[in-house]
matplotlib code that plots the C-alpha trace (Angstrom):
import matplotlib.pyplot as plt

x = [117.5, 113.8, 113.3, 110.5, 110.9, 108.4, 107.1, 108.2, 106.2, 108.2, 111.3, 113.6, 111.9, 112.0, 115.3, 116.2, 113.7, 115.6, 119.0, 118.0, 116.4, 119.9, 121.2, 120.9, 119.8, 117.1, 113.8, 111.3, 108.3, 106.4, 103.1, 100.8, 99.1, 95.9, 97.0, 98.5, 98.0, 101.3, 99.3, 96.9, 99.1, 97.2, 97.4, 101.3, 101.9, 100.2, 102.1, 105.1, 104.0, 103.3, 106.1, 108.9, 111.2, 115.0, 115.8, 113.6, 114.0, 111.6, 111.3, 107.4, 106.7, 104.1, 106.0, 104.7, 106.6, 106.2, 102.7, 101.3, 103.5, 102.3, 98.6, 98.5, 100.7, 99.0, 98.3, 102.2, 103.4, 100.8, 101.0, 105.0, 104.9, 102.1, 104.3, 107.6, 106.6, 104.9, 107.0, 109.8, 108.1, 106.8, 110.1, 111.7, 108.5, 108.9, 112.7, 114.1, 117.6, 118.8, 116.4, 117.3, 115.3, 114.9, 115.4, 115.3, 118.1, 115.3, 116.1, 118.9, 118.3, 117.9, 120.8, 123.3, 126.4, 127.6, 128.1, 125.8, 127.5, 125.5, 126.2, 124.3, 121.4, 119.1, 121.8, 118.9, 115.7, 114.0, 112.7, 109.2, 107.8, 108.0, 108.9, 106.5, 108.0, 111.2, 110.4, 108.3, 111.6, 113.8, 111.3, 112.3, 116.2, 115.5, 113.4, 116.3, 118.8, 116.4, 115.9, 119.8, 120.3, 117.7, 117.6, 121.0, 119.1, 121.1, 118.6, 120.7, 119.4, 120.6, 119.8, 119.6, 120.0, 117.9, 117.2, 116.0, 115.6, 113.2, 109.9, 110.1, 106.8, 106.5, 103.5, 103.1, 102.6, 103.4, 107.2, 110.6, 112.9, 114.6, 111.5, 110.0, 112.3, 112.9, 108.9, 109.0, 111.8, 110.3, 107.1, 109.0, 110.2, 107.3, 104.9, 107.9, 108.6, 111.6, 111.8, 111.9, 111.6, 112.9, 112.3, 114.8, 118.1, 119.4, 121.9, 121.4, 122.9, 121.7, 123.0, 121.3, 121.7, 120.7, 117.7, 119.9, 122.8, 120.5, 119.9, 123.0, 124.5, 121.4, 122.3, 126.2, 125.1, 122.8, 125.3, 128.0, 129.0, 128.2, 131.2, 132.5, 129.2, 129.2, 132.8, 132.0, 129.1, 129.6, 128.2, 125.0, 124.5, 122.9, 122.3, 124.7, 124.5, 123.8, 124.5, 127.1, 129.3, 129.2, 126.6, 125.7, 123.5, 119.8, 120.6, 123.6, 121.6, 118.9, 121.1, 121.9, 118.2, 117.7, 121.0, 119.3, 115.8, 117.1, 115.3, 117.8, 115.9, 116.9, 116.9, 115.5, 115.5, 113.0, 114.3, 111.2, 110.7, 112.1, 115.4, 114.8, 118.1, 121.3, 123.1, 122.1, 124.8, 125.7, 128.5, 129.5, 132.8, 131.4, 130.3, 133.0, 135.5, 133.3, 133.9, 131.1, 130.9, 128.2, 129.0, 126.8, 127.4, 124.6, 124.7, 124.0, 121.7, 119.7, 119.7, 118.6, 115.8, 114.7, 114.6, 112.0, 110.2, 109.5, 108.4, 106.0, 104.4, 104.0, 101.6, 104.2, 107.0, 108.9, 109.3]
y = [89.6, 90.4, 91.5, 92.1, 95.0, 94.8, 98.0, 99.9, 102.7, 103.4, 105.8, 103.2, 100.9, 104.0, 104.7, 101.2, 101.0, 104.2, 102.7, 99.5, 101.3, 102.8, 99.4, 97.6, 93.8, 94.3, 94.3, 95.4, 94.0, 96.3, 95.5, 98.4, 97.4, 97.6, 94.9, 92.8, 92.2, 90.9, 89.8, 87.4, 83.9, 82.6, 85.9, 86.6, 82.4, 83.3, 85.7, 84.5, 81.0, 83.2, 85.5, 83.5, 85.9, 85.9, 87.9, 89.4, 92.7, 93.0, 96.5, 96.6, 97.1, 98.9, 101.6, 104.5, 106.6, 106.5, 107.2, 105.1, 102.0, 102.8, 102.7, 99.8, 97.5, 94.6, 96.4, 96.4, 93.2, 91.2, 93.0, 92.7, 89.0, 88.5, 90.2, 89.1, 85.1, 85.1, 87.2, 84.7, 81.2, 81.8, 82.8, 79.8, 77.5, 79.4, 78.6, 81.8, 82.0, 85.3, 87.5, 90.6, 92.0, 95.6, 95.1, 98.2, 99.2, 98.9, 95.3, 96.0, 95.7, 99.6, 99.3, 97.8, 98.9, 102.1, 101.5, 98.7, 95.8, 93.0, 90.7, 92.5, 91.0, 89.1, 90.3, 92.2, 93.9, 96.1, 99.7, 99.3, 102.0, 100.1, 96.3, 94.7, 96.1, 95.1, 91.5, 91.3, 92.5, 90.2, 87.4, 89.0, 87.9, 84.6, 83.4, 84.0, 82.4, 79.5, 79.3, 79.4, 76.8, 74.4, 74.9, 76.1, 79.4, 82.8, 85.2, 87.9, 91.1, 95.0, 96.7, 100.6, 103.7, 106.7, 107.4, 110.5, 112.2, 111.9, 110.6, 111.1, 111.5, 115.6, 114.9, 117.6, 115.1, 111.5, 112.1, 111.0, 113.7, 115.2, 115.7, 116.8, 119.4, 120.8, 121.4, 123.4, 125.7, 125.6, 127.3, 129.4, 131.2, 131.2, 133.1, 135.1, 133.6, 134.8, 131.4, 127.7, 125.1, 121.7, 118.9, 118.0, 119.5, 118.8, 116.7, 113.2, 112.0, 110.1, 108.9, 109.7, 107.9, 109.5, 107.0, 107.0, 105.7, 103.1, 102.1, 101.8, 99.7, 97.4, 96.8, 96.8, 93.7, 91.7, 91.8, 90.7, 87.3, 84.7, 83.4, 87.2, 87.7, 84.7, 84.8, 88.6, 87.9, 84.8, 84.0, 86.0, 83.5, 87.0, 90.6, 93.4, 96.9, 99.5, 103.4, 105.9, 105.3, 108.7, 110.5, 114.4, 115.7, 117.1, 120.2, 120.7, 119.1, 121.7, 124.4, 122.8, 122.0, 126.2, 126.8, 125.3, 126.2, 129.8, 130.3, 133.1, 133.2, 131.6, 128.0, 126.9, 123.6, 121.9, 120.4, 119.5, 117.4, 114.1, 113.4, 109.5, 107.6, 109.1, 107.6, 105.3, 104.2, 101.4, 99.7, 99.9, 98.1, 94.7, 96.5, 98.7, 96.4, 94.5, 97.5, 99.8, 103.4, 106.1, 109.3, 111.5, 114.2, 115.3, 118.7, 117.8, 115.9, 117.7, 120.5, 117.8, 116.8, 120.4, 121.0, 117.6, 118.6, 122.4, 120.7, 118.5, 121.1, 123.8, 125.6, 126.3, 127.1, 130.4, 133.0]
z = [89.2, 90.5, 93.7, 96.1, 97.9, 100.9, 102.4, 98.9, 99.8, 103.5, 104.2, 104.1, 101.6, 99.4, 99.5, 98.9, 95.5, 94.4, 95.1, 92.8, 90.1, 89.3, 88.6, 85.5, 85.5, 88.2, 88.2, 90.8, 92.4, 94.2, 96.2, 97.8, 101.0, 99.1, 96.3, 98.9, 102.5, 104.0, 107.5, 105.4, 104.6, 102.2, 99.9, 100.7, 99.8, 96.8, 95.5, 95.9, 94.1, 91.2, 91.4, 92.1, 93.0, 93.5, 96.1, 99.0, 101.0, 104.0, 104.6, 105.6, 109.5, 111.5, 113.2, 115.5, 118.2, 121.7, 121.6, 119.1, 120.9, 124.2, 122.7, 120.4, 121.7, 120.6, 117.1, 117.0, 118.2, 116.2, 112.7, 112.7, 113.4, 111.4, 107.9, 109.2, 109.6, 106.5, 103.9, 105.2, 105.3, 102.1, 101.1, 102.0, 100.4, 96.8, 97.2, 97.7, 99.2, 99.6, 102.0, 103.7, 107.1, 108.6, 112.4, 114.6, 117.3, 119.8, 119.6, 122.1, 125.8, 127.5, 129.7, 126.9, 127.3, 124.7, 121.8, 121.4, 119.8, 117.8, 120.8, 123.2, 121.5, 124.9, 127.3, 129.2, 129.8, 126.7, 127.1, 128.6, 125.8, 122.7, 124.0, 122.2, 119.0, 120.0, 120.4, 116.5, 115.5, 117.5, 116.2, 112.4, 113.3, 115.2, 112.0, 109.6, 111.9, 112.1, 108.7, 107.4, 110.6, 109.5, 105.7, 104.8, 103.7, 103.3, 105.5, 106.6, 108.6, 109.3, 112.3, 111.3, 113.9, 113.8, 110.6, 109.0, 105.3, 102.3, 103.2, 106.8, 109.2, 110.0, 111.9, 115.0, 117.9, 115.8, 114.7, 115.7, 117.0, 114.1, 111.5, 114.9, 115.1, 111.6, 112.0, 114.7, 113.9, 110.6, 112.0, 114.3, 111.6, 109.6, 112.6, 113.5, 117.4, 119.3, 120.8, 120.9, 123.7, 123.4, 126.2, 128.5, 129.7, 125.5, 126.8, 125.9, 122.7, 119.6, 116.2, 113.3, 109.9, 106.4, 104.4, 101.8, 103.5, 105.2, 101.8, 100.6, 104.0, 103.4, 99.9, 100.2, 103.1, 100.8, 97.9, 100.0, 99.1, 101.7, 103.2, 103.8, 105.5, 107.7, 109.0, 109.9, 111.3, 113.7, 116.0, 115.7, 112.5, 110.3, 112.2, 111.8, 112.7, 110.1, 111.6, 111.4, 114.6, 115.8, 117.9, 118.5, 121.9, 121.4, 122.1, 119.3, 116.6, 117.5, 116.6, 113.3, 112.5, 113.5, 111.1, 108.1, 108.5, 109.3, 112.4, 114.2, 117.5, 121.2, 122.0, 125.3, 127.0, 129.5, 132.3, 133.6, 130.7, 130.5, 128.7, 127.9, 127.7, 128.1, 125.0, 122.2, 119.7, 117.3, 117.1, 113.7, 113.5, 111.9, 108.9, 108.5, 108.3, 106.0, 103.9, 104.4, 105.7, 105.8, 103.6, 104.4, 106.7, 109.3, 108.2, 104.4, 105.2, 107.3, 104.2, 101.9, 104.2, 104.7, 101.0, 100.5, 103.4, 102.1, 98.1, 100.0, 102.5, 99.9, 102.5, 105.0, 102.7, 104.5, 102.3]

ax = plt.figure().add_subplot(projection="3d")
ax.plot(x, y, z, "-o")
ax.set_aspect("equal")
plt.show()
């Protein structure tokens, strides 16, 4: 079976070329942005008339924290349309029929209620922060359903948690909470400070999901055969939640992050800095009683993640 992996070169997509490559009887295509430009139609409709292949996995997005949303919204909103509409129209014109798309859980409306099922999907208003994200990505979903109503295609998309591991962003003032984290307590330890401060009162809770685990939920959902998929699924006609079902404060998985990096000194919180939304959790039921459950443990793989993140920043290893 070939298969394009789009975004090869991402966490996720990554993990999800590493997963495949263990299998026999597949073989990869693989695309840098450089040799192919996933906003321009007329290149993306040409590679796939020359390709042709079987099976698609859209894993290529702009992404960006708070930050980079709040600054280039129009950056963010156009781009993902732009790769989303055309990786999966010209899937559908080169005859492909089995596609699988990355969502986000941002799709979800910043009120829904805990944990977030998949039918909360345009049950209310977005997070102001990173909306314009949210609706490329809600686009992503309504283009497969429209494309399996109209065409009888088999589109199917996963909607992932937090993630974390391999390959993450450990960029000082760019990265998501957890890489964010390990970095500080990381240098902490290094230049010898009795202290660190995290924002907010610590309290708040988040779910965090392992790349590799992502990887293997997305592909454990586009193997699944397509009448198990579709009577689990109804009648959201393709999106299901990808995460682990359980969810740990900041403030706890600070002290693990300090456990594993070593970092032996106190842990202070900020209340004057905000604490963003209270809880954010998937509702995982859908694919676990389709069969799937995540298996690795936060605490593993926060080690794991440590142990990548100190081969690739040789110059801050701690002796």
């Amino acid at each position: 079976m070939r298969i394009f992996v789009a975004g090869h070169r991402g966490m996720v997509g990554g993990a999800i070329c590493r997963a495949l490559q263990a299998r026999d009887g597949v073989e990869l295509l693989m695309r840098s942005r450089s040799e192919l430009d996933l906003t321009n139609q007329a290149d993306v409709n040409a590679f796939f008339q020359d390709q042709r292949p079987d099976g698609v996995i859209l894993a290529a997005a702009k992404v960006g924290g708070i930050m980079a949303n709040n600054t280039y919204p129009a950056d963010f909103i156009y781009e993902n349309l732009m790769i989303q509409s055309n990786v999966i129209h010209q899937a559908h014109v080169a005859g492909v029929n089995r596609l699988l798309f990355l969502g986000s859980s941002c799709i979800y409306p910043k009120l829904a209620p805990q944990p977030m099922a998949e039918n909360a999907l345009l049950t209310g208003t977005l997070e102001p922060t990173n909306e314009p994200y949210a609706i490329a990505k809600i686009a992503g979903i309504k283009l497969c359903e429209s494309y399996n109503r109209q065409y009888g295609r088999d589109y199917r998309s996963v909607m992932p948690t937090n993630l974390y591991g391999p390959g993450d962003n450990f960029h000082p003032e760019n990265s998501h909470v957890l890489p964010a984290l390990m970095r500080r307590f990381h240098e902490a330890k290094r230049d010898g400070l009795s202290d660190v401060v995290i924002w907010g009162t610590g309290t708040p809770k988040r779910e965090f999901l392992h790349v590799d685990d992502m990887a293997s939920g997305s592909l454990y959902v586009f193997d699944l055969d397509r009448e198990t998929f579709e009577r689990e699924t109804e009648p959201m006609l393709g999106h299901i939640n990808v995460g682990t079902g359980e969810d740990i404060a900041i403030l706890d998985v600070a002290y693990m992050i300090a456990e594993v990096v070593g970092f032996d000194g106190d842990i202070k919180t900020d209340p004057t800095k905000p604490d963003g939304t209270p809880r954010k959790l998937m509702d995982v039921t859908r694919l676990q009683r389709l069969g799937w459950k995540a298996q690795i443990g936060l605490k593993q793989g926060l080690s794991e993640t440590y142990e990548w993140f100190l081969k690739q920043e040789g110059d801050l290893r701690v002796a």
